[in-house]
Structure formats: C-alpha cells, structure tokens
C-alpha positions as a LaTeX table, in Angstrom:
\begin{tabular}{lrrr}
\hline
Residue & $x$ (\AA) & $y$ (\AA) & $z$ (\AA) \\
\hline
Unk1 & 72.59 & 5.99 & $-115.86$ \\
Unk2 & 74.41 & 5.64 & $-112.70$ \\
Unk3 & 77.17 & 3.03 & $-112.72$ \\
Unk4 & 77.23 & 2.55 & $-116.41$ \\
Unk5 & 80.50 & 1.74 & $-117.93$ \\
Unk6 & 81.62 & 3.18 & $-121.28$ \\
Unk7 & 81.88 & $-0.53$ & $-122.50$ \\
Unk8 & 78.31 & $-1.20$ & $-122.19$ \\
Unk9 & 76.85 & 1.04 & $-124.67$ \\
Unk10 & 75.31 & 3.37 & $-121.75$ \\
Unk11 & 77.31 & 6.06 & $-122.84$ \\
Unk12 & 77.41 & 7.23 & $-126.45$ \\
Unk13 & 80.47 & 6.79 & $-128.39$ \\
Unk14 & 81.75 & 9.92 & $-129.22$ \\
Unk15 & 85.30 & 11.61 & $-130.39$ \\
Unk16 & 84.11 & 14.89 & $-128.55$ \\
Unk17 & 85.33 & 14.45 & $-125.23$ \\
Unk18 & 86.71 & 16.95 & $-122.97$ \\
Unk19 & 88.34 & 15.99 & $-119.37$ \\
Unk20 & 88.40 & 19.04 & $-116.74$ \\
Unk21 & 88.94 & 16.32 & $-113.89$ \\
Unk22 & 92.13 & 18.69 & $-112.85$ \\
Unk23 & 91.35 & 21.86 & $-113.44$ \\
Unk24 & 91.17 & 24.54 & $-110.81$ \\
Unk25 & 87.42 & 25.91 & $-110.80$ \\
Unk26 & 86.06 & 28.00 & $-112.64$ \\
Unk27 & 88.16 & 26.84 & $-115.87$ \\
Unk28 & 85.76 & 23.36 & $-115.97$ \\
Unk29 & 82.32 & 25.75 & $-115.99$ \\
Unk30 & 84.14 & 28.19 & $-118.65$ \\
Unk31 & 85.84 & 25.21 & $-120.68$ \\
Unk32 & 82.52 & 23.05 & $-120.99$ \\
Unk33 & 80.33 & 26.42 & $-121.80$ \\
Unk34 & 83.00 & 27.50 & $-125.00$ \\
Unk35 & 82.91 & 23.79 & $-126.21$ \\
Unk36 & 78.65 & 22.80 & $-125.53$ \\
Unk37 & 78.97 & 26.37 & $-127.79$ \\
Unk38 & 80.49 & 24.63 & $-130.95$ \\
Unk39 & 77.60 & 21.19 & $-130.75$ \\
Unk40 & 75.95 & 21.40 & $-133.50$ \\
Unk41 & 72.02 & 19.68 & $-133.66$ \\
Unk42 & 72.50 & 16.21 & $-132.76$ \\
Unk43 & 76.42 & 16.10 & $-131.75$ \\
Unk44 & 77.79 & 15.29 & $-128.24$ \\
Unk45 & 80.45 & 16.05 & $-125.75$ \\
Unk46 & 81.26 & 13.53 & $-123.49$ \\
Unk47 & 82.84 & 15.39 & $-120.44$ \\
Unk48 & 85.29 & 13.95 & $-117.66$ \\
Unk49 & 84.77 & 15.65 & $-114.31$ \\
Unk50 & 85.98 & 15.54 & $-110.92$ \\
Unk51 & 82.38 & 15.93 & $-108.96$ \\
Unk52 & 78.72 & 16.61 & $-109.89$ \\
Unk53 & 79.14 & 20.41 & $-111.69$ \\
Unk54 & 75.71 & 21.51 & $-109.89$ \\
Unk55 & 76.46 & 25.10 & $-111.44$ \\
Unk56 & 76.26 & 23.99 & $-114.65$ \\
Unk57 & 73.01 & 23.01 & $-115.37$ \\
Unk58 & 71.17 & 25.53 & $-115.33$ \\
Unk59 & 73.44 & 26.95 & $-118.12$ \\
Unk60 & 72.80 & 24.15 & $-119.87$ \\
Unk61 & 69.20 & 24.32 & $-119.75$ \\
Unk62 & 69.86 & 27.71 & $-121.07$ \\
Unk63 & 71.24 & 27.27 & $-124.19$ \\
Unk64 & 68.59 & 24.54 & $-124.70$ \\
Unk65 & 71.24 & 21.47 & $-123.97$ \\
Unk66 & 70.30 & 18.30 & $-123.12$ \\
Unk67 & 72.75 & 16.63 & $-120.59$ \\
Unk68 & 73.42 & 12.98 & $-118.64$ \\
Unk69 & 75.51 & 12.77 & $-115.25$ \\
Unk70 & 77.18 & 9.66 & $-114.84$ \\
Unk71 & 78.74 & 9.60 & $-111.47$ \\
Unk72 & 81.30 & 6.54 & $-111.00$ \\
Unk73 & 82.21 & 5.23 & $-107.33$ \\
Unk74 & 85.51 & 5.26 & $-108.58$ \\
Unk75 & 86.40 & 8.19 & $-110.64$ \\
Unk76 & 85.61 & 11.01 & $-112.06$ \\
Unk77 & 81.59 & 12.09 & $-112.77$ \\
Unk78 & 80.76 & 11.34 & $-116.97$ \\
Unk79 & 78.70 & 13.75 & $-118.59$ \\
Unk80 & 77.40 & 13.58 & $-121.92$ \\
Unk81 & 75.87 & 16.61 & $-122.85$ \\
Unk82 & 73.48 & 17.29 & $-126.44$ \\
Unk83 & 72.54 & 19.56 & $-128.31$ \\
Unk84 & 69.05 & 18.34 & $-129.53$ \\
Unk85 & 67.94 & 17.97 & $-133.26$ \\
Unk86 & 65.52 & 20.41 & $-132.58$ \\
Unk87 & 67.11 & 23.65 & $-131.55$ \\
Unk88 & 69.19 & 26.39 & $-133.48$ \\
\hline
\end{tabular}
C-alpha cells in the first residue's frame, strides 16, 4: 500500500480517524488500543502517525485486528486498522 494517496481509493473512506502524529509516546500506543477497543465487526480506524508504531502490532494481532501501514515520504505513517467480520 505504500505511497497510496487517500484520493485514490487505496485507503478506505472512513469518519473514524484518529491523528497521534504529536503526541508524546506512550499516549499514541494507549490512544489507538482504547479506540481499536470500540471497532465493532467490520468498522475501521484510520490512524495518523508520526513513524511506523512497531510496538503496536503485536497488540493488534492480539485482539484479533487486522491492520495496513501506509508510510508517506512526506508525512506522517497511515494506518487503517479492522476489526474483521469474523471475530467477537
């Protein structure tokens, strides 16, 4: 998904966004974790981040989360992260 704009359809339209870009860590790990908490089966959050979260992922992959990293040349790092149809 690298270099994807949110113009060209490579990142799913969504009201559920969340920008940690300039927060002091570890407010971005706690503030993704309590919102990812609310997704319900099939919903989004689109998340604006300063760098690659590496820490996060394996939380993710915890909770049974389902996530994209879109890391722009020129800004902050897009993820989208799902919860899946599938899970609780």
């Amino acid at each position: 998904m690298s270099g994807a704009s949110p113009d060209d359809g490579a990142i799913p339209p969504t009201g559920n966004i969340l920008d940690v870009s300039n927060l002091p860590a570890p407010e971005p790990l706690r503030r993704i974790l309590e919102r990812t908490a609310l997704l319900r089966p099939g919903e989004s959050l689109t998340v604006h981040h300063s760098r690659v979260p590496c820490l996060l992922y394996t939380r993710l992959a915890e909770r049974g989360l389902a996530v994209t990293t879109d890391p722009r040349p020129d800004g902050p790092v897009v993820l989208v992260i799902t919860r899946p149809l599938n899970t609780p």
